[in-house]
C-alpha positions, 0 to 999 in steps of 0.5 A, spaced: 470 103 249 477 103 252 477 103 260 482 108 262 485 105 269 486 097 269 481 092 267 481 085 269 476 080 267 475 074 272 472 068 271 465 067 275 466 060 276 473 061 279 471 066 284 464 062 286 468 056 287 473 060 292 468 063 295 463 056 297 465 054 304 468 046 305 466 043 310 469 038 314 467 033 321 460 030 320 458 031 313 451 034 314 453 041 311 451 043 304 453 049 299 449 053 296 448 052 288 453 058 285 451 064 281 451 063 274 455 069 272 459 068 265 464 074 266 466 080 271 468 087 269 472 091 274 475 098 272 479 100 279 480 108 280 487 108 280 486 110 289 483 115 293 489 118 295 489 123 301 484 129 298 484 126 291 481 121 286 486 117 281 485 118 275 479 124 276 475 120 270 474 114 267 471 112 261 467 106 262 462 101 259 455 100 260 455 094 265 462 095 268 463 095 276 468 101 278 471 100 285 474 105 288 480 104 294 481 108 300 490 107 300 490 114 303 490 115 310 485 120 312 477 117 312 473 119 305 467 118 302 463 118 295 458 121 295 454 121 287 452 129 285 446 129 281 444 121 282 442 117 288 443 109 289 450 109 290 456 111 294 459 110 300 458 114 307 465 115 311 462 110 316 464 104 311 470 108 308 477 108 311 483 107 309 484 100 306 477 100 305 474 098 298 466 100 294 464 097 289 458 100 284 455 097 278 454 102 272 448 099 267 445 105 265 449 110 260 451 117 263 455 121 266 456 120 273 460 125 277 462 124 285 465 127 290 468 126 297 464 131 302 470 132 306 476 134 302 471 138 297 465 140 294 460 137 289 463 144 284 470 143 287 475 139 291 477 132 291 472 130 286 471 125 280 467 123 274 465 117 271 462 116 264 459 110 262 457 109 254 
């Protein structure tokens, strides 16, 4: 199913390879193998735009990380409606700030800021993962 929002596919191998350390001087340092990963699915909410979620839903496939990123200028948070084990709390959400979460298991997954709105109403979003 199509992703509304921009998808991007990344190469784990690149992103492994800039993100193992180099070490200079004595030579003794060792990188830590890299994690075998064929590709990285990534659905971007558009924004977390003063008082809203951009778009309000997307459409996702089971398997695909959403990321969410604070381009407002208040604090914000993303707290799941029905489901536990994902969200992100004010403390680690301020402007410029990014949460990502993996969405493996099919449902629909809703969401809201609880500073900007409620779980029924205000600064609110949905994704649904086939």
């Amino acid at each position: 199913m199509a992703a509304v929002g921009t998808r991007t596919r990344a190469v784990a191998g690149l992103l492994a390879v800039a993100l193992v350390p180099t070490g200079c001087g004595d030579g003794d340092s060792t990188a830590e193998p890299s994690p075998d990963v064929s590709l990285v699915d990534t659905v971007t909410v558009v924004g977390v735009i003063d008082n809203t979620f951009r778009p309000g839903r997307i459409d996702v496939a089971a398997g695909t990380t959403v990321e969410w990123t604070n381009g407002g200028r208040n604090d914000h948070n993303v707290l799941p409606v029905d489901t536990f084990g994902w969200g992100v709390e004010v403390e680690d959400f301020a402007p410029r700030d990014v949460y990502r979460h993996r969405f493996t298991a099919p449902g629909i997954y809703a969401y809201y800021c609880s500073l900007h709105g409620t779980a029924t109403k205000g600064m609110g979003g949905t994704i649904v993962v086939s």
